[in-house]
Structures are given as structure tokens and as C-alpha cells.
C-alpha positions in Angstrom: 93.9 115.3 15.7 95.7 118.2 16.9 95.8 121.7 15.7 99.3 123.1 14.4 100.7 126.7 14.6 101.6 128.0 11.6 105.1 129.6 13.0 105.9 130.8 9.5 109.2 129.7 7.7 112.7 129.9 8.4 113.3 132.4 5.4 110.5 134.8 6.7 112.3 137.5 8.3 110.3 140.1 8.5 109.0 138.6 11.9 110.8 141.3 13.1 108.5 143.9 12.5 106.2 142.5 14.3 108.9 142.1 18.1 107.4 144.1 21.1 109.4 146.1 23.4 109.3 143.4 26.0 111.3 141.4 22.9 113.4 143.3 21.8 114.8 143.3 25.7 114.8 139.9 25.6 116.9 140.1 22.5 119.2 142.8 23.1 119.7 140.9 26.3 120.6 137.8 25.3 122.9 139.5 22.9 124.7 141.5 24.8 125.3 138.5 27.5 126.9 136.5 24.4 129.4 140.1 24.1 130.2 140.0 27.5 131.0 136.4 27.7 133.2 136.3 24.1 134.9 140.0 26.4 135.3 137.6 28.9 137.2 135.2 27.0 139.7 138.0 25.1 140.4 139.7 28.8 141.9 136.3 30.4 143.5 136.1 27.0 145.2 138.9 27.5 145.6 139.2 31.0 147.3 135.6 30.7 150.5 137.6 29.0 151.1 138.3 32.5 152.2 135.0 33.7 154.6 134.7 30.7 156.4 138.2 32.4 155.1 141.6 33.7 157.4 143.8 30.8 155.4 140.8 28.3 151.7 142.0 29.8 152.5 145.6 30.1 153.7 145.9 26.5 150.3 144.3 25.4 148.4 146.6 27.2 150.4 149.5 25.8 150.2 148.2 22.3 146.4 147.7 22.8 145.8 151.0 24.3 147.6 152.7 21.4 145.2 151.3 19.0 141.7 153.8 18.3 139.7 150.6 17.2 140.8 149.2 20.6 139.3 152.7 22.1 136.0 153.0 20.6 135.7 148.8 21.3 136.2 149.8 24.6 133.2 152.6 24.6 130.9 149.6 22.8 131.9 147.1 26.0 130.2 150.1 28.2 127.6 150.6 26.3 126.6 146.7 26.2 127.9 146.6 29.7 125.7 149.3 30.9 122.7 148.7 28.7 123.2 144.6 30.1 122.9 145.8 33.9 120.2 148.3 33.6 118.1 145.7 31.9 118.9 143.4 34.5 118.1 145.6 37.1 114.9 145.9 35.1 113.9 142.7 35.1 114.3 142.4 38.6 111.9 144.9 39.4 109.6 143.0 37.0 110.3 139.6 38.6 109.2 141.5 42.1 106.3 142.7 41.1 107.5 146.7 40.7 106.9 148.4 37.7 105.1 145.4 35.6 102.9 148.2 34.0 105.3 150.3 32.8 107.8 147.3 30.9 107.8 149.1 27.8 108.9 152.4 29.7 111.3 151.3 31.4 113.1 149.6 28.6 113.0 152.6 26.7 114.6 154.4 29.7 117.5 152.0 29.9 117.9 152.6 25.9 117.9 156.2 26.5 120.5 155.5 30.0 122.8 153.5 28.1 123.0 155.4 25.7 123.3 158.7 27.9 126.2 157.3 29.5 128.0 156.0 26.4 128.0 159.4 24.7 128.9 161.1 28.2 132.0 158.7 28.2 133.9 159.6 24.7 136.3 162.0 25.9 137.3 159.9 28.6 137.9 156.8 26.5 139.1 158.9 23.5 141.1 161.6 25.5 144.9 161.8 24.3 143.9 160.0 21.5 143.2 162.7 18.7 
């Protein structure tokens, strides 16, 4: 007879405590590849106005752009677009061997990038705004 794990139950959430760094990556990976791909999904939405007429597609994007949720959902796509290609580039140096000692490090140093680069980027998303 076999041994069985004991993986807990579906109502025990406070597994989470418990996530490495190398985890939470893998989380906060996956999570921000499911953003990008819903993104993906609203842009052709949008950028399929344009085939009904160009006044049509430019009106959108005026409309859109006049919106300040639309502005500071545009500083989020960044930030998840940013943190989802340093992470990548990442895990490429882990999958060639460079850096597999310092994981932890380096996924911290993504955070901190990302999030360097999204604060960096407000007035430039928000300018003419306020």
C-alpha cells in the first residue's frame, strides 16, 4: 500500500504563508500572463472600431483617453507588463544556468524594477490629466 500526502484541504488558505520567493514568481507570473492576454483581447476590441471607420476608432480612443480610470489602467498594464518581462528575462538566466544562487535576489530586484519604473511613469501617463 502506498503512502498519501496529506496536501491539506481546499478551505486551508493559509498555505500562503508558507509560498517561497521562487513561488510567489511563479505566481505573480502566471498572473500577470492571464492580464496580458484578457489586455490582449480588449486592444483588438477596440482597435477593431477601426475597420467600421477611422472618425469611429479615433473617437474611441479619444473617449478612452479622456477617462482617469482608463489612465491609471494604463500605468497597471506597465507595471504587469514590466514586472512580466523582467521575470521572464529572469527565468532565462535561471534556465541557463546564470544566477541560480541568487533566485530570491533577483526576484526581489525585478519587484523593486517594476515598481521603480511604474512610479517613474505617473506624470507621463497622468500628464494633462489633473
Amino acid at each position: 500500500m502506498s503512502s498519501s500526502y496529506d496536501r491539506g484541504t481546499v478551505e486551508s488558505f493559509g498555505r500562503w504563508r508558507e509560498f517561497s520567493a521562487g513561488m510567489w514568481a511563479w505566481v505573480l507570473h502566471k498572473f500577470t500572463g492571464w492580464i496580458l492576454i484578457g489586455y490582449l483581447f480588449t486592444h483588438i476590441a477596440v482597435l477593431s472600431t477601426a475597420t467600421q471607420s477611422p472618425d469611429m476608432y479615433t473617437s474611441t480612443l479619444q473617449g478612452l483617453e479622456e477617462l482617469v480610470v482608463v489612465r491609471f489602467l494604463e500605468i497597471g498594464l506597465m507595471a504587469v507588463a514590466t514586472f512580466h518581462i523582467l521575470n521572464g528575462v529572469r527565468l532565462l538566466m535561471v534556465d541557463l544556468g546564470i544566477g541560480l544562487g541568487s533566485q530570491d535576489k533577483s526576484f526581489y530586484a525585478s519587484l523593486v524594477l517594476t515598481a521603480v519604473i511604474a512610479l517613474a511613469s505617473i506624470p507621463t501617463f497622468l500628464g494633462g490629466v489633473f
